[in-house]
N, C-alpha and C positions, 0 to 999 in steps of 0.2 A: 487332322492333327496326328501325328508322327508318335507312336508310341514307343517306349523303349523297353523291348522285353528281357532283357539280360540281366541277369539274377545279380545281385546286389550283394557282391563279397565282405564277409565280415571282414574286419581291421585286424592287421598281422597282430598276431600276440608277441611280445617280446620275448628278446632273444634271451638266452641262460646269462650271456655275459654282460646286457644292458641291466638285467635283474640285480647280478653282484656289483654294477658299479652303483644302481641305486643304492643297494645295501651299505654298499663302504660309507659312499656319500652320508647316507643314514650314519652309520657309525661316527663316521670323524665328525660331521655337528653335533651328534652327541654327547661326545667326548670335551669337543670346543667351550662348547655350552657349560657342559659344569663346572671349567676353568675358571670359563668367564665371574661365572657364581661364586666360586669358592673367594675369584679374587678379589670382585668389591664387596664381598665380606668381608672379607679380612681389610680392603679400604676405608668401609665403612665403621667397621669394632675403631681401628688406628682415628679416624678421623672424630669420632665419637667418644673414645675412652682419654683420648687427653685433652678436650676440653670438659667433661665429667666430671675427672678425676684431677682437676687440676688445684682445687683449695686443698683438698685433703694432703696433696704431696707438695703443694707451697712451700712446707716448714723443712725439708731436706734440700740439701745444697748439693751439688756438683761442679767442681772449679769456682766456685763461690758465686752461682747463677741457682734459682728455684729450679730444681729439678721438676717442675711444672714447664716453665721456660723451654728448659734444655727438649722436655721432650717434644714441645708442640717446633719449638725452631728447630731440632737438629733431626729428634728420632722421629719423627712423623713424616720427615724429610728423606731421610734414609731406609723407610718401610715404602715409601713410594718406591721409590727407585728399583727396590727388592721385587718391588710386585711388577715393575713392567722388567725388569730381566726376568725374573720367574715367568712371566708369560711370553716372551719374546723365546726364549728355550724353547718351553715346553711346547709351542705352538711349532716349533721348528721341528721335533721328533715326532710331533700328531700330524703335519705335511707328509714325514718323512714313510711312515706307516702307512697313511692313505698311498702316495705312489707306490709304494709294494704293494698293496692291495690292489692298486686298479692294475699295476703289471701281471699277479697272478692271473685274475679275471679275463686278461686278453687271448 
């Protein structure tokens, strides 16, 4: 039986610049994540506070609709919409930051 006696090279250690793109990487999920967070809270508060809150504002009018009404139809409607441009944005300048990042790195 054939033995093999050739020493057994440890595994390359990574490079300085593979370490800064894990890092960035690190960073921009980071960053993503607590978007993420911030935004179905704030989905969550909107979608939670007007039906909670919707006997107690029953008795105020707006254009002559329960502003209970108005706001689960209109503004619960329009806090959506707010949350995905707010995050369609902001996801665009936390891209725009990670490529600068991995350019320095290179």
């Amino acid at each position: 039986m054939p033995t093999d006696s050739a020493p057994v090279s440890p595994p390359p250690s990574p490079s300085p610049s593979r370490e800064r793109i894990l890092a960035a990487r690190a960073v921009h999920w980071s960053r993503a994540r607590k978007l993420v967070l911030v935004l179905l809270g704030l989905w969550l508060a909107t979608g939670f506070g007007t039906v909670f809150f919707a006997r107690d504002l029953a008795h105020l009018s707006v254009f002559g609709w329960p502003l209970s009404f108005y706001l689960a139809a209109q503004g619960a409607s329009l806090i959506y919409l707010a949350i995905i441009g707010a995050y369609a944005w902001r996801m665009r300048v936390l891209d725009r930051a990670y490529l600068r990042m991995l350019k320095e790195s290179a």
